[in-house]
C-alpha positions as CSV (number, residue, x, y, z in Angstrom):
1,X,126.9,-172.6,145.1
2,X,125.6,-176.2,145.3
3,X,127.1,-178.4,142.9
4,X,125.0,-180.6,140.3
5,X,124.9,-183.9,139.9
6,X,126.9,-184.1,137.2
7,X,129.7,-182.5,138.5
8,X,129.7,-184.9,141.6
9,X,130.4,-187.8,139.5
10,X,133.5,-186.4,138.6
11,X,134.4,-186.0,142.3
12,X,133.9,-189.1,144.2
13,X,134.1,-188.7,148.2
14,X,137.5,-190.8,148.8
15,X,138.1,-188.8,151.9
16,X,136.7,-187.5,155.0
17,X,136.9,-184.5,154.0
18,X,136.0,-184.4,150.8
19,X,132.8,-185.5,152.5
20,X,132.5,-182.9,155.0
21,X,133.0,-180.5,152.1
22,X,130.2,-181.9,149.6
23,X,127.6,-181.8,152.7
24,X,129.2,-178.1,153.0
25,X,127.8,-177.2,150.1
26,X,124.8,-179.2,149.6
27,X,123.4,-178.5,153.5
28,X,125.5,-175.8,154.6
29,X,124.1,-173.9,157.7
30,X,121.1,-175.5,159.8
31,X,117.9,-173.6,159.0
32,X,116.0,-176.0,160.7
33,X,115.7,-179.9,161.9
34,X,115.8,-182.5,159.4
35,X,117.9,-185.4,159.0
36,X,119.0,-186.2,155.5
37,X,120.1,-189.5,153.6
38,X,122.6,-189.3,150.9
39,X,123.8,-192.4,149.0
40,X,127.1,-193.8,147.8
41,X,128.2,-196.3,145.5
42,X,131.2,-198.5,145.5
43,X,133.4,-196.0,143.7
44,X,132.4,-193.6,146.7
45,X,130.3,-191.5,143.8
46,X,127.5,-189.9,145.3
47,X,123.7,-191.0,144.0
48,X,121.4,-189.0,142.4
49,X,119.0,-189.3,145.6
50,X,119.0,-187.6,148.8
51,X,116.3,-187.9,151.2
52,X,115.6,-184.9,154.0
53,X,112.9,-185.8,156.8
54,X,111.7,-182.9,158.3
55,X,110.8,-182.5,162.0
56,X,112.5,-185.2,163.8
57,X,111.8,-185.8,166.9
58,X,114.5,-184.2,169.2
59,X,115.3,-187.9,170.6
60,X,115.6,-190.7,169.0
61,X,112.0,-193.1,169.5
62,X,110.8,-196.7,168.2
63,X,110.3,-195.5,164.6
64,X,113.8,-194.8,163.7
65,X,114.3,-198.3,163.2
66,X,111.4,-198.5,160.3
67,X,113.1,-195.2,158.7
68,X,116.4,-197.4,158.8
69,X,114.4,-200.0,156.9
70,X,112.8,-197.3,154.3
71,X,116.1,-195.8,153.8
72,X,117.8,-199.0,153.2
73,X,115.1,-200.1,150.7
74,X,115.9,-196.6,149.0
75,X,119.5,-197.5,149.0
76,X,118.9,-201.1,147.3
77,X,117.2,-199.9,144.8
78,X,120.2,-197.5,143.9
79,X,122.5,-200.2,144.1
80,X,124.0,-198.0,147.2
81,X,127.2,-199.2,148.9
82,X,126.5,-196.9,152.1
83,X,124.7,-193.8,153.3
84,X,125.9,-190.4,155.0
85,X,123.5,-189.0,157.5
86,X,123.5,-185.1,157.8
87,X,121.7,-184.1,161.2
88,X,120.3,-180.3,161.0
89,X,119.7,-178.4,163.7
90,X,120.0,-174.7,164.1
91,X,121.8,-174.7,167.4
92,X,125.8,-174.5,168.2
93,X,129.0,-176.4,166.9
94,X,128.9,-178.6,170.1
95,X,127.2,-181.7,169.9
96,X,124.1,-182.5,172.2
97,X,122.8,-185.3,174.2
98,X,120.6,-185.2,171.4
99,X,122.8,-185.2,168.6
100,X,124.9,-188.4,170.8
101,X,121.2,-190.3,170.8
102,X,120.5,-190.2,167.5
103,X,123.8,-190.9,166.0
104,X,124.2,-193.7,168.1
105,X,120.9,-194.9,167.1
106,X,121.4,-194.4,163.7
107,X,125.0,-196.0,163.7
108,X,123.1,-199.0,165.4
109,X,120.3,-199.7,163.5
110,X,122.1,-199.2,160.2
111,X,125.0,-202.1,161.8
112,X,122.0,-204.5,161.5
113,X,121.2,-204.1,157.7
114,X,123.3,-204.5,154.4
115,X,123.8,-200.9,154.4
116,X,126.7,-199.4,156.2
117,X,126.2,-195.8,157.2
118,X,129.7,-194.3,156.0
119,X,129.3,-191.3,158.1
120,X,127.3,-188.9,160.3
121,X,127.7,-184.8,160.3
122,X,126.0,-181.9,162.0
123,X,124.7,-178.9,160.0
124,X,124.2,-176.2,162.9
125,X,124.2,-172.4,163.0
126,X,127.8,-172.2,161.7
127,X,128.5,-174.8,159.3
128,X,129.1,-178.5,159.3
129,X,131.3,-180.4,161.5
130,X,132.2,-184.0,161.0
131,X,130.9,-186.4,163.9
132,X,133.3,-189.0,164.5
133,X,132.3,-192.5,166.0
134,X,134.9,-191.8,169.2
135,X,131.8,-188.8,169.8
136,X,129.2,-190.5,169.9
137,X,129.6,-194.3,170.1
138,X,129.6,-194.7,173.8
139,X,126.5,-194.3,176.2
């Protein structure tokens, strides 16, 4: 069942894996590509907005950095303290070159703005799996 938003103010995301388990049950299992936005404030509360873009494409290209700049406009006008970026893909548990691009990418672009990203995760075919820096932060 995925929670509401007013039971997620109750619960902020002070851990790791109270994180994975909120994108558990908000994403779940990868039906098919998107990459979603959600928002946290400085009491690690999740926002009210969450923003899915459908259709990526598989690697990473020149626009990600104006979808950095959208999302981070979103986040100002929350009053945002950082973002957690879900990558859905209906494929495996393992991550893919792919999945290595665009967290880098992301992780990169978002190091040059006001707007920390606080985490990345893969939905695939089985669940969510938490995708630590150590994976994905070297070329």
């Amino acid at each position: 069942m995925k929670p509401h938003y007013e039971d997620t103010i109750s619960q902020p995301l002070a851990s790791d894996s109270l994180v994975e388990e909120r994108i558990s049950a908000l994403v779940g299992r990868a039906c098919h590509r998107q990459v979603w936005f959600l928002f946290v404030d400085s009491r690690n509360v999740q926002l009210p907005l969450i923003i899915p873009v459908s259709d990526p494409p598989i690697m990473p290209d020149t626009a990600v950095s104006q979808l950095v700049d959208n999302i981070v406009k979103a986040g100002e006008g929350l009053d945002a303290h950082s973002v957690i970026v879900v990558l859905e893909r209906y494929a495996g548990s393992e991550f893919t070159p792919a999945d290595r691009a665009w967290a880098r990418t992301l992780d990169r672009a978002f190091g040059c703005t006001e707007l920390p990203m606080r985490a990345v995760l893969v939905s695939h075919s089985r669940g969510v799996r938490w995708f630590a820096p150590d994976d994905y932060g070297f070329d």
